[in-house]
N, C-alpha and C positions, 0 to 999 in steps of 0.2 A: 829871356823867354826864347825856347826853342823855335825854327820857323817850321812851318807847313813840313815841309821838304827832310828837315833835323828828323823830326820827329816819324816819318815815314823810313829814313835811315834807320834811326835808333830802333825800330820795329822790326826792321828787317833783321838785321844783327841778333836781336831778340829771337825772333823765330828762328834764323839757321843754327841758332845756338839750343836749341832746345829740341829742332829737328835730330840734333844728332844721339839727343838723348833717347829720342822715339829709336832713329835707326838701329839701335842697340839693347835697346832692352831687351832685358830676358826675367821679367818680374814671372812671369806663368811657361806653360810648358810649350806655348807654340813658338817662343823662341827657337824649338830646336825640328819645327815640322814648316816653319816658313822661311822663302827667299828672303822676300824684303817684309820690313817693318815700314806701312806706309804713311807718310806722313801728308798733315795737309796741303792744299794748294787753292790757287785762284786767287781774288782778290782780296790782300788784307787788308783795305782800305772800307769796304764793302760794309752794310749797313747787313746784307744776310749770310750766316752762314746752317750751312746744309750739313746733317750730319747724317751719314750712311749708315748698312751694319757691320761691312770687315770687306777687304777685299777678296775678289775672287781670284781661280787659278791665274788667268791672265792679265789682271792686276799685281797678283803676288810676283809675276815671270817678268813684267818690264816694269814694274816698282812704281807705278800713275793710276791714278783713280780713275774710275767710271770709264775703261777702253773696252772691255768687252761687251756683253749681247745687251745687257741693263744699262751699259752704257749710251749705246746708241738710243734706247728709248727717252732715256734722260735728256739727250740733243733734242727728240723731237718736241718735247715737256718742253723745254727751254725755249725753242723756235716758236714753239705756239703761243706761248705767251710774252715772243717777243722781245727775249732775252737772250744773254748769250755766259758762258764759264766765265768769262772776265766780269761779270758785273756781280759775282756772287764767291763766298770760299768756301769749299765744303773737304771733311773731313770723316772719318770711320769713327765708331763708337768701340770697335778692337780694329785694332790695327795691323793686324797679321791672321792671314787666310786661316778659316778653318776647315781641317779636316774632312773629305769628303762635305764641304757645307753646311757641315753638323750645326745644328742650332749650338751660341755659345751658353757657356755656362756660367754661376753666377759668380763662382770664382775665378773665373776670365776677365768679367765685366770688373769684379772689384779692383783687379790688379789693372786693368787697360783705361781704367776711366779716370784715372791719373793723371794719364796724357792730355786727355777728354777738357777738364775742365783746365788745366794749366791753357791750353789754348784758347777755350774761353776766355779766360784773363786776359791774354794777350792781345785778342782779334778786337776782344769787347764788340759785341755785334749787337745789335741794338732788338736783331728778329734771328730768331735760333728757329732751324725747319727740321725736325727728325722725320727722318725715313724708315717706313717699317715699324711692324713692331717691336721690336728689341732698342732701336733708338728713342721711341717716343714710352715705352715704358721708364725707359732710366732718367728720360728727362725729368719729363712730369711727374714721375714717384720722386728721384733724388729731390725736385724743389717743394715735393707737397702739394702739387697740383692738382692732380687727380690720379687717382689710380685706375691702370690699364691693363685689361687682359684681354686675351685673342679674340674675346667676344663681344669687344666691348669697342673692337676699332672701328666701326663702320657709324660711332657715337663721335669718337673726336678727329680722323677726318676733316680736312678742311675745318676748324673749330680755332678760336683765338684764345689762349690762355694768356696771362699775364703772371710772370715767373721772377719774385727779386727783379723789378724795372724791365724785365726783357718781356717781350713779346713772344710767344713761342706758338707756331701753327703748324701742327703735327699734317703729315702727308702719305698717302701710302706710297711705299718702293717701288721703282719702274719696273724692278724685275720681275712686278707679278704681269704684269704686261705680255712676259715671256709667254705665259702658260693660256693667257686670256688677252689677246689683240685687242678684244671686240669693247674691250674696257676703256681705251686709249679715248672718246670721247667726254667720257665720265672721271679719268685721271686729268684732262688738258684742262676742265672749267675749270678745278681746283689748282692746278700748277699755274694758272691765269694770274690768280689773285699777288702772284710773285711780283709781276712787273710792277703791280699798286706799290709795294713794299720797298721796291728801290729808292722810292726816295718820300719823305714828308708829304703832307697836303700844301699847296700850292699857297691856301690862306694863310696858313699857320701862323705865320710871321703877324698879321693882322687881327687874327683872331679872338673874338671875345674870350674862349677858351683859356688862350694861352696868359691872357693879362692877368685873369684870374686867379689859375694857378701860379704865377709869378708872385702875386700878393699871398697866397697861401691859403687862398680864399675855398678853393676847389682839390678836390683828390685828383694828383697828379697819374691818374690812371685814367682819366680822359683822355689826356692828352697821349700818353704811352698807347691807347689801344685805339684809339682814333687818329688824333693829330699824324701823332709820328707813327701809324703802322695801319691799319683797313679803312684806311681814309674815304675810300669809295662807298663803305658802307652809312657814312654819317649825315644823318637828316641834313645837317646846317650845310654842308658843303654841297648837296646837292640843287639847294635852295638860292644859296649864294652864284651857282651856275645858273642859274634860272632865273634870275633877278629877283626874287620871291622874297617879300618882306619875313623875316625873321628879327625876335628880340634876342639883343643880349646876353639873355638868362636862360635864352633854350641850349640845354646838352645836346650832345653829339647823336643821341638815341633820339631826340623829337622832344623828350619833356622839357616841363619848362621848372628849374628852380627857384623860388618866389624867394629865397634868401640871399641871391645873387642880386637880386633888383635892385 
């Protein structure tokens, strides 16, 4: 068996070997209208990873994610809820700048989200964050989720899907920040919910929850959208800080399941 350490190796080899397939593509026509083809960064170890919509000009010019004006908003996102670029990885949904900022198109998305999900694979992230609309449509359309259009984002926003075992919590993009400052306390409460997401509920290990679905007793989707991912929102946990008698048989929502008993 690989240790700790192996296996953080073999990942990395993994990724630099498959970055270089990113740095090279030319599957679509912005192959030939961008600098760099950018690849992911930050933490691959990381339980979240962040995915953007494409880089911008000065992204595209020194080949790094989130350095420009949305970048800096993103720092302040991350500050506020007490986080920082090393405790998370995040990645573009196309990978090469477009054109005057052209919204992309959907034969861009077909040929770019190649990239997309191959690094899924590899990151395995346990909570997937799209950014914007154009990220959080392809998520949650490609897995069945829910279908999203421009008028329909101010619905899933801060919102917990459950996507094939991933947790997935759509966000809007810093860069609207750019255009609308006054936003920045109504984007922080929801980029808050981040630092919950770093790591499990603190019970977990202990957990009536988690016994249960170990015997098979419970849909393992407690545990994915509570346990391991909006832990703060679960009755039993709050309760358990509280000293507050709770039974066994209550779910993470308050109810109680009388076939748990």
């Amino acid at each position: 068996m690989l240790s700790f350490n192996e296996m953080k190796s073999k990942l990395h080899e993994k990724l630099v070997a498959y970055n270089s397939v990113i740095k090279t593509c030319q599957r679509c026509g912005l192959a030939y209208t961008r600098r760099h083809a950018l690849c992911g960064q930050g933490n691959i170890e990381g339980r979240i990873m962040l995915i953007a919509q494409a880089p911008g000009k000065i992204e595209d010019q020194k080949g790094e994610m989130f350095i420009g004006t949305s970048g800096k908003y993103l720092d302040e996102l991350l500050k506020r809820a007490a986080i920082t670029r090393d405790d998370i990885y995040m990645t573009n949904l196309i990978k090469c700048k477009l054109p005057g900022n052209r919204e992309p198109r959907d034969s861009e998305i077909d040929a770019c989200t190649v990239h997309l999900m191959q690094e899924i694979v590899l990151i395995d992230p346990e909570i997937i964050i799209p950014l914007g609309y154009w990220a959080s449509r392809y998520i949650l359309g490609n897995f069945n989720a829910q279908s999203v259009t421009k008028n329909s984002l101010s619905d899933i926003w801060g919102k917990f899907y459950l996507v094939e075992s991933k947790v997935v919590y759509p966000l809007p993009h810093p860069s609207a920040l750019i255009y609308k400052t006054s936003r920045m306390p109504e984007f922080a409460e929801k980029y808050r919910k981040l630092n919950v997401l770093l790591k499990p509920c603190k019970w977990y290990p202990v957990c009536p929850i988690k016994h249960f679905t170990d015997q098979g007793k419970l849909d393992p989707q407690w545990v994915q959208l509570y346990c391991r991912g909006d832990w703060e929102s679960c009755v039993r946990y709050h309760m358990e800080e509280n000293s507050e008698y709770h039974p066994d048989w209550m779910l993470p929502d308050g109810t109680l399941d009388e076939q748990l008993r």
